[in-house]
N, CA, C and O atoms as CSV, one atom per row, in Angstrom:
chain,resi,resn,atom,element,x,y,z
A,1,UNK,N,N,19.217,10.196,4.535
A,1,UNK,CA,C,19.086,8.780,4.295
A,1,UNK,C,C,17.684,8.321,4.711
A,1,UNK,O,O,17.141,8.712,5.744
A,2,UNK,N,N,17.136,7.467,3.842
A,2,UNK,CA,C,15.607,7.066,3.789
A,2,UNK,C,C,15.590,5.689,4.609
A,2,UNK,O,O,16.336,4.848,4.107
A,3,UNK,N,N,14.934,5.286,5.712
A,3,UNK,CA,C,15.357,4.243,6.724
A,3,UNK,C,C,13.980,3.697,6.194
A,3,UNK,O,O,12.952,4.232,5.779
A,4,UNK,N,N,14.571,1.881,6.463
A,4,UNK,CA,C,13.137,0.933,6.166
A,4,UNK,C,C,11.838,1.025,6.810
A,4,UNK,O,O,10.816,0.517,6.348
A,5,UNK,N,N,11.924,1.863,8.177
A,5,UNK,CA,C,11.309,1.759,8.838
A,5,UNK,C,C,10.202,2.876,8.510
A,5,UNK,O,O,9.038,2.720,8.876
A,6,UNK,N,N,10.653,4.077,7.759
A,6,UNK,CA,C,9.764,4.929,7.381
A,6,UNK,C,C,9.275,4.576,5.808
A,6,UNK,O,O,8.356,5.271,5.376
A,7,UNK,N,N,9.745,3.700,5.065
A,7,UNK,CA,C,8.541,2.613,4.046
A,7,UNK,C,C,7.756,1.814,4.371
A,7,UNK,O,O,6.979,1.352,3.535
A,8,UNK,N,N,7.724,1.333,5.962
A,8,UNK,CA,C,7.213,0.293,6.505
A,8,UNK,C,C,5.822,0.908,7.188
A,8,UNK,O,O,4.738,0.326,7.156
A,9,UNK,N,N,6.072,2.221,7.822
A,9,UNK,CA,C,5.246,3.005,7.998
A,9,UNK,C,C,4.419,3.810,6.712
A,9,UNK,O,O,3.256,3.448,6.887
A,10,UNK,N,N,4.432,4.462,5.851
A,10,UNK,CA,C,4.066,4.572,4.395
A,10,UNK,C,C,3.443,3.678,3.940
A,10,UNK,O,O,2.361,3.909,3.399
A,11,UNK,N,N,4.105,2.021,4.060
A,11,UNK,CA,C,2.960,0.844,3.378
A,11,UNK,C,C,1.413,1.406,4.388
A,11,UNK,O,O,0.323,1.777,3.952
A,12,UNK,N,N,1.786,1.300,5.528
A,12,UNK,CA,C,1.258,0.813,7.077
A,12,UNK,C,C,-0.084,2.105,6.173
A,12,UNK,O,O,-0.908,1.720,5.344
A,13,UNK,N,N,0.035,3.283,6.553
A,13,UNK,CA,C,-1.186,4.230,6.003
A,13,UNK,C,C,-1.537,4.182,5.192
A,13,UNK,O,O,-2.725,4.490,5.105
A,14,UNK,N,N,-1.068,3.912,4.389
A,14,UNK,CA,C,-1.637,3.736,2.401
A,14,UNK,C,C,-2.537,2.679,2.719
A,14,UNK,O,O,-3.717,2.788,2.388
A,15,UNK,N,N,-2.089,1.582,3.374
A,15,UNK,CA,C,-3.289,0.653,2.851
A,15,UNK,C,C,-4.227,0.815,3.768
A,15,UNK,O,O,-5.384,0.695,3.366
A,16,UNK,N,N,-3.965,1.186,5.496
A,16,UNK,CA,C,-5.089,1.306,6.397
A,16,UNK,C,C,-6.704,2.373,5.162
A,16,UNK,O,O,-7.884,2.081,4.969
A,17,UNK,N,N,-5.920,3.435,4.714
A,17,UNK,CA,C,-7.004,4.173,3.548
A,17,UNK,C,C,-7.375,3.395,2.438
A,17,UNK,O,O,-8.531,3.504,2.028
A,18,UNK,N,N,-6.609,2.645,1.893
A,18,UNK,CA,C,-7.476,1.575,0.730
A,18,UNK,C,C,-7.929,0.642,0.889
A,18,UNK,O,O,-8.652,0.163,0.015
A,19,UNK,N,N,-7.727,0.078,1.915
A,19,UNK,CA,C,-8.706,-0.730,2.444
A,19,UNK,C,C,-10.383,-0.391,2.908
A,19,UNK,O,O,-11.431,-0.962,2.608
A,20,UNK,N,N,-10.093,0.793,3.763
A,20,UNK,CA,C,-11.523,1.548,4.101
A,20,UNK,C,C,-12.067,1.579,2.468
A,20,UNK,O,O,-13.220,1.267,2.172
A,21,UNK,N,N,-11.157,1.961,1.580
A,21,UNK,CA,C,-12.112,2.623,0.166
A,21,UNK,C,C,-12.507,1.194,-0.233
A,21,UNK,O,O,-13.620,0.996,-0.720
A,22,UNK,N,N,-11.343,-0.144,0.020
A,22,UNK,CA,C,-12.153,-1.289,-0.692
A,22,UNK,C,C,-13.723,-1.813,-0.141
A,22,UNK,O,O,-14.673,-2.104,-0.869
A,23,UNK,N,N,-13.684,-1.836,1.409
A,23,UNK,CA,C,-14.592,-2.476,2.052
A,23,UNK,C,C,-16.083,-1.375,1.587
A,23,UNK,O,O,-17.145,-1.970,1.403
A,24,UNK,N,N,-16.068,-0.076,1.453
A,24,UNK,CA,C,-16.695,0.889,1.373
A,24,UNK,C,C,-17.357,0.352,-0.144
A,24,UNK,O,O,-18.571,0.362,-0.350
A,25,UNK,N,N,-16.281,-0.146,-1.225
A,25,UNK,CA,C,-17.031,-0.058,-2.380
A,25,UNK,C,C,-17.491,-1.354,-2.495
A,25,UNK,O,O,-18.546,-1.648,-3.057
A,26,UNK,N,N,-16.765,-2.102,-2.003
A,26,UNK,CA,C,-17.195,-3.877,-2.026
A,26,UNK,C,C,-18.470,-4.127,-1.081
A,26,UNK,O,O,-19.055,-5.208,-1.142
A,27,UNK,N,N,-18.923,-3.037,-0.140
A,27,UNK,CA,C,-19.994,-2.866,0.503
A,27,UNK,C,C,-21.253,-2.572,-0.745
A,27,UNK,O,O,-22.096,-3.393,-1.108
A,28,UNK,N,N,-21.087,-1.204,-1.231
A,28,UNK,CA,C,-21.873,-0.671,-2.348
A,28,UNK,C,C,-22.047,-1.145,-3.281
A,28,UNK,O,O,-22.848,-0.631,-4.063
A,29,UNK,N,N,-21.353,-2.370,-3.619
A,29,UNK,CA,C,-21.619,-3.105,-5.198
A,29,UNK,C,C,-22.401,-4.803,-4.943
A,29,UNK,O,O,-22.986,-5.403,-5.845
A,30,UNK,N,N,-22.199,-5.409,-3.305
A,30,UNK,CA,C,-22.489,-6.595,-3.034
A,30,UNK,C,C,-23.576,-6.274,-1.953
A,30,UNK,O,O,-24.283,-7.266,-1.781
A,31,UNK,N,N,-24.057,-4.877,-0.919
A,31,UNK,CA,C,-24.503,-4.485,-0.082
A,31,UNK,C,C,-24.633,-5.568,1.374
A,31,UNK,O,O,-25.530,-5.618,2.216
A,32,UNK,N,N,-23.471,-6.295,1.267
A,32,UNK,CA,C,-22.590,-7.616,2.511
A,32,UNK,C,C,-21.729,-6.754,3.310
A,32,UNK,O,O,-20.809,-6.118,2.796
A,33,UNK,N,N,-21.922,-6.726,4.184
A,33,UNK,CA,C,-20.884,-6.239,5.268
A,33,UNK,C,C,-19.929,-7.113,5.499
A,33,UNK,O,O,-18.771,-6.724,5.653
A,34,UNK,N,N,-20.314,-8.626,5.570
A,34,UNK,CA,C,-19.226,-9.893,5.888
A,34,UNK,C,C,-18.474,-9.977,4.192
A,34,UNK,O,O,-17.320,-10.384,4.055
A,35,UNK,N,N,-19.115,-9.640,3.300
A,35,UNK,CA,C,-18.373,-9.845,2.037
A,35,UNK,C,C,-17.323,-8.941,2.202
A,35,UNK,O,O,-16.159,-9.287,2.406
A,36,UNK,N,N,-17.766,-7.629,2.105
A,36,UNK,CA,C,-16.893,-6.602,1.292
A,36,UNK,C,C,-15.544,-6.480,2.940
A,36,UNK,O,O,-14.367,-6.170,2.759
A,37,UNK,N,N,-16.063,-6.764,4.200
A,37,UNK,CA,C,-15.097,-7.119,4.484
A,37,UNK,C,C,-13.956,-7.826,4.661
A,37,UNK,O,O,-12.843,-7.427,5.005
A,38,UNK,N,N,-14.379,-9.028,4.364
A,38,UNK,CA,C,-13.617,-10.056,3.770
A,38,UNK,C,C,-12.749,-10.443,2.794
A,38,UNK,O,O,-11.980,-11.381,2.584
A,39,UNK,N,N,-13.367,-8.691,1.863
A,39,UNK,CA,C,-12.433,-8.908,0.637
A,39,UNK,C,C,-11.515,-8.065,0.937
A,39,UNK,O,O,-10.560,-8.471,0.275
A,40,UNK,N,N,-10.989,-6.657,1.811
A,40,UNK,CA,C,-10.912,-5.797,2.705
A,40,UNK,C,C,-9.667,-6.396,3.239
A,40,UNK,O,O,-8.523,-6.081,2.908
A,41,UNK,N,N,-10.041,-7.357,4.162
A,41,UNK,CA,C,-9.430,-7.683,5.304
A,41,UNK,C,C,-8.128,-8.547,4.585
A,41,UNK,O,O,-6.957,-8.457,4.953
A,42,UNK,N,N,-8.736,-9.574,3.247
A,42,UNK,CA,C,-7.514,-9.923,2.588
A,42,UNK,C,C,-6.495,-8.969,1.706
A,42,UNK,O,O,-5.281,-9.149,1.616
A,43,UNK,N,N,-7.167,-8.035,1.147
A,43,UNK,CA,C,-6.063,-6.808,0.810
A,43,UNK,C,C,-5.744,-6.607,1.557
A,43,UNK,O,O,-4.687,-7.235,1.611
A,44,UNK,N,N,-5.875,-6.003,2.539
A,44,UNK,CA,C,-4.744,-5.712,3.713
A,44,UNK,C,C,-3.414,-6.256,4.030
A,44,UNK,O,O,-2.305,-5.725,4.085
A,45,UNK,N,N,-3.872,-7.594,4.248
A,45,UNK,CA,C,-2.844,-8.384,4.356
A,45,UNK,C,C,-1.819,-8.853,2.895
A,45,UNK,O,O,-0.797,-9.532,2.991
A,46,UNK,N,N,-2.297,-8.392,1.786
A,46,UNK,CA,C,-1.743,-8.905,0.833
A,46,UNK,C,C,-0.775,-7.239,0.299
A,46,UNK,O,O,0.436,-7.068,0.441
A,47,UNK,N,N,-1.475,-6.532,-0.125
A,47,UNK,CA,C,-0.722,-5.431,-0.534
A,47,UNK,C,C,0.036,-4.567,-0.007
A,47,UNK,O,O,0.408,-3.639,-0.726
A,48,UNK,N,N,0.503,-4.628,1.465
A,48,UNK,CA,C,1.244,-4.002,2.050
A,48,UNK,C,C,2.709,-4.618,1.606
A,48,UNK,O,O,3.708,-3.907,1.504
A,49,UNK,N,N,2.700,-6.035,1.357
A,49,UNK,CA,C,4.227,-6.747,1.489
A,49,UNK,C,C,4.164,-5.965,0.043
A,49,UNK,O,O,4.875,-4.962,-0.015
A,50,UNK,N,N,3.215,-6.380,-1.419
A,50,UNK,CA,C,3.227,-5.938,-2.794
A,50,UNK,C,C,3.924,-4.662,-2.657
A,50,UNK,O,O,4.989,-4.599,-3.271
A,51,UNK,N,N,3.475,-3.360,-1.818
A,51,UNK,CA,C,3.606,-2.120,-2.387
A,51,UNK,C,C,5.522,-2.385,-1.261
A,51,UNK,O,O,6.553,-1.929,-1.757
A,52,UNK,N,N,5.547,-2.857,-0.383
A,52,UNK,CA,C,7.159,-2.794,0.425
A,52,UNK,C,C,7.958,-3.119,-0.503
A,52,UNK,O,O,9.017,-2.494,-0.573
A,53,UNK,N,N,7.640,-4.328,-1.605
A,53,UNK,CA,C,9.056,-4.755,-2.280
A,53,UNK,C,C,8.887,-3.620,-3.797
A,53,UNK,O,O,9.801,-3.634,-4.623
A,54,UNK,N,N,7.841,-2.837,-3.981
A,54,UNK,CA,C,7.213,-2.227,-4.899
A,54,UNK,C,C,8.417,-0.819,-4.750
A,54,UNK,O,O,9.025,-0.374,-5.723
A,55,UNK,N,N,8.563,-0.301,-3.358
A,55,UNK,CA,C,8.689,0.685,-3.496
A,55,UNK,C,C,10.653,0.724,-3.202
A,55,UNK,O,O,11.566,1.548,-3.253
A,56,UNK,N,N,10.533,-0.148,-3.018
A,56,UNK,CA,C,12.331,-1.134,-2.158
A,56,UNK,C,C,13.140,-0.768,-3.631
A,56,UNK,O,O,14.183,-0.138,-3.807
A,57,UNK,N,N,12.172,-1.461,-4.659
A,57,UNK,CA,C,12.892,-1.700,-5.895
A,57,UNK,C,C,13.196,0.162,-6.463
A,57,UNK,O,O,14.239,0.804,-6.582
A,58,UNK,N,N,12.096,0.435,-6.641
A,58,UNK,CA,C,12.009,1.306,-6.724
A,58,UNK,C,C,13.535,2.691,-6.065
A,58,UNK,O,O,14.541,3.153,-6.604
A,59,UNK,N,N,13.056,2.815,-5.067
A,59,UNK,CA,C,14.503,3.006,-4.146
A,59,UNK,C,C,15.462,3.024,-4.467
A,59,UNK,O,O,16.145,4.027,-4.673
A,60,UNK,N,N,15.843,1.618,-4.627
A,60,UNK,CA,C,17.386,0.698,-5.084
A,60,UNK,C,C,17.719,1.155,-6.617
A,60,UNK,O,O,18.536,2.046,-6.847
A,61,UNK,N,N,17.105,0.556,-7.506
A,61,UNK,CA,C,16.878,0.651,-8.357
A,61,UNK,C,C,16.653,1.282,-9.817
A,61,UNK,O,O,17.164,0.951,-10.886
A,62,UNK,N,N,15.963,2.039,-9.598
A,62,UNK,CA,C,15.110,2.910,-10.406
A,62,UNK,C,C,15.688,4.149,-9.816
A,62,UNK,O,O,15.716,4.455,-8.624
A,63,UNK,N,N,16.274,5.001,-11.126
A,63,UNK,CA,C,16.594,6.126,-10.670
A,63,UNK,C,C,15.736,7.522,-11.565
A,63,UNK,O,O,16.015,8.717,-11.465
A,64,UNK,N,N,14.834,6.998,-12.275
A,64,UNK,CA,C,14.274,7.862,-12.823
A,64,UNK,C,C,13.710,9.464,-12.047
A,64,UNK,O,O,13.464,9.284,-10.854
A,65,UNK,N,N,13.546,10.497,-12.375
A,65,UNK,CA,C,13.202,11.759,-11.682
A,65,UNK,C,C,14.291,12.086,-10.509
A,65,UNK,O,O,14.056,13.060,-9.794
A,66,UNK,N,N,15.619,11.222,-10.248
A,66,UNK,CA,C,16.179,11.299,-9.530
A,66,UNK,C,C,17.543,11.985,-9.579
A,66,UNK,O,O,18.497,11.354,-10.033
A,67,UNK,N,N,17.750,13.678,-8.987
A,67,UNK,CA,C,18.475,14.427,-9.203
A,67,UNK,C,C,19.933,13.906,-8.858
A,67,UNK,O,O,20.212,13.931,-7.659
A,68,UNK,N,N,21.017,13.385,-9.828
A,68,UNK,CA,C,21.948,13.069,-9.634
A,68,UNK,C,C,22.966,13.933,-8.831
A,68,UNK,O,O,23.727,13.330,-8.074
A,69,UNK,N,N,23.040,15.102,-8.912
A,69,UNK,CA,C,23.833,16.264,-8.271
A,69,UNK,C,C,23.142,16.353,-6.666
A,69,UNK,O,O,23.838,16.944,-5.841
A,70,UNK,N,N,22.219,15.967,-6.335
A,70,UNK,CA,C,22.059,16.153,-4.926
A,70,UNK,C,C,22.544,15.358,-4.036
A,70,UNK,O,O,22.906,14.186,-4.141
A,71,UNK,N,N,22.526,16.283,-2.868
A,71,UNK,CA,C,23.612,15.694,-1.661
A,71,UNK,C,C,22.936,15.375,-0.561
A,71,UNK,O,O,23.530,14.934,0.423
């Protein structure tokens, strides 16, 4: 059994790494440290809840690739 708490953790690393890649490229395209963090710091806070109800549904839901015979 798959507990909320280990999707909650999963959001938690996924975005700590896409965030580094946003601020990294939003650095390289605006060369702002206060920009590209700023844009950074609001993904963070925004796509973790996106990818929790993203992957919930998913879960619940969506049974595609999902071996019916397993126990």
């Amino acid at each position: 059994m798959v507990h909320v708490k280990r999707h909650i953790a999963k959001a938690i690393s996924y975005r700590i790494l896409g965030t580094l890649q946003t601020i990294t490229i939003g650095y390289i395209f605006t060369g702002n440290i206060v920009i590209s963090s700023t844009i950074g710091v609001t993904e963070l806070c925004v796509k973790p809840i996106i990818y929790f109800f993203h992957e919930r549904v998913w879960y619940k839901h969506i049974k595609f690739g999902v071996d019916k015979h397993e126990d």
